[in-house]
Phi, psi and omega in degrees: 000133220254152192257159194298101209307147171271145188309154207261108186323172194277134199277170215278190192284172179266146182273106182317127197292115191244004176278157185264149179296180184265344165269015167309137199264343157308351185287302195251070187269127174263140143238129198254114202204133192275084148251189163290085192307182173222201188265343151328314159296012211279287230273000157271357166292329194264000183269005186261312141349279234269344167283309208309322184294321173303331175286310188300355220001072177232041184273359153301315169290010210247091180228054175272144213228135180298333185268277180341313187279337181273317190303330195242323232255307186266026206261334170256176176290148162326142172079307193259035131257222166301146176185104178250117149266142171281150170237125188246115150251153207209143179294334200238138206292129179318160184226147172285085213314154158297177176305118173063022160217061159281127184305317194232077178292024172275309187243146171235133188314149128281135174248137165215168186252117162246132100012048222245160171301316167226146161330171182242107171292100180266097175278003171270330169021278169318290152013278181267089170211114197306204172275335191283007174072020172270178166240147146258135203236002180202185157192164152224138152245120209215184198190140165267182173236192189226131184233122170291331180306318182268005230338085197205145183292189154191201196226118194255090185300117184275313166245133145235126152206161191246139185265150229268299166318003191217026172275165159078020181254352206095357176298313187286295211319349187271330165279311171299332174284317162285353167276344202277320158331305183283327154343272186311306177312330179254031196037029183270138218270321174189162163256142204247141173202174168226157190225149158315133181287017228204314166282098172285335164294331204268342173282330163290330183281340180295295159329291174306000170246000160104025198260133158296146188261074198318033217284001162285351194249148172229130189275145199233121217225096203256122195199149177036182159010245226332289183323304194296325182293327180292329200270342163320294234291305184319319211273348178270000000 
């Protein structure tokens, strides 16, 4: 009887599939970055004004101008006036100025990697689309103020937004974050800003970054006709 054939070797392990599903969220990398605007930025600041009103339904009010925001918005050094950061994004990773050739050495950009589960549909793109082949996609703008209570400057945002394709990313936290950075880097005792009582996300995402939500307080507001009439008062 002829002997048993030897058992046929073991076939070998299957080689593990190292390619990413198509929803890897390494698939779809934002890169983001936080500078210092100019005056060069007045007309996507300024179509970025004119949505924020539209999300506030305040475009009655809203009638600032590419020559008005150049006229005003820039005229002091970063910080101790008017001071707008930009918010930027790019499919391809920001590069670091060299050593001595940061455009403004007032600020040095933050850059960060987000992650996302699917791309970002920009039907605007083009729209915002910087000299630099970047898109913008946000900004704040703050100045400081003063709290006698801290006797200490501080820093007040009058706008942060973000355009409605690129919300829920971590975007705004990144602009607030770059304002509170800068705070702190001057001794400055806090930053103050205010939200509609009627945007529930935006009172929540604020909460969630540990900011109090002031509800003793009502901001009091002299403007148009009121202002002109009031500037009198002295004279009697």
């Amino acid at each position: 009887m002829a002997a048993a054939a030897p058992p046929p070797p073991p076939a070998p392990a299957p080689t593990p599939n190292m390619a990413l599903p198509d929803d890897s969220p390494l698939l779809h990398p934002l890169f983001a970055r936080v500078r210092l605007a100019t005056l060069l930025d007045v007309p996507h600041i300024h179509k970025q004004i004119h949505q924020m009103a539209v999300f506030e339904r305040l475009t009655h009010l809203c009638s600032a101008t590419e020559a008005s925001l150049a006229a005003t918005l820039f005229n002091s050094p970063p910080f101790q006036s008017f001071t707008v950061f930009l918010l930027e994004v790019s499919h391809s990773p920001f590069l670091d100025p060299s050593p001595g050739q940061n455009p403004n050495p007032a600020f040095t950009p933050i850059s960060r990697t987000i992650n996302l589960d699917l791309a970002i549909e920009d039907p605007e793109s083009e729209t915002f689309r910087s000299e630099e082949g970047v898109t913008i996609a946000g900004f704040v703008l703050f100045f400081p103020n003063y709290s006698t209570f801290l006797a200490k400057p501080g820093f007040y945002i009058e706008d942060l937004f973000v355009r409605e394709c690129y919300r829920r990313k971590g975007l705004g936290k990144m602009l607030l974050s770059a304002v509170a950075k800068q705070a702190v880097k001057m001794g400055y005792g806090r930053v103050e800003w205010v939200v509609l009582d009627w945007n529930v996300n935006a009172i929540k995402f604020y909460e969630e970054m540990g900011a109090k939500v002031l509800q003793e307080w009502r901001i009091c507001r002299l403007t148009g006709d009121a202002l002109e009439a009031y500037r009198h008062f002295s004279d009697h």
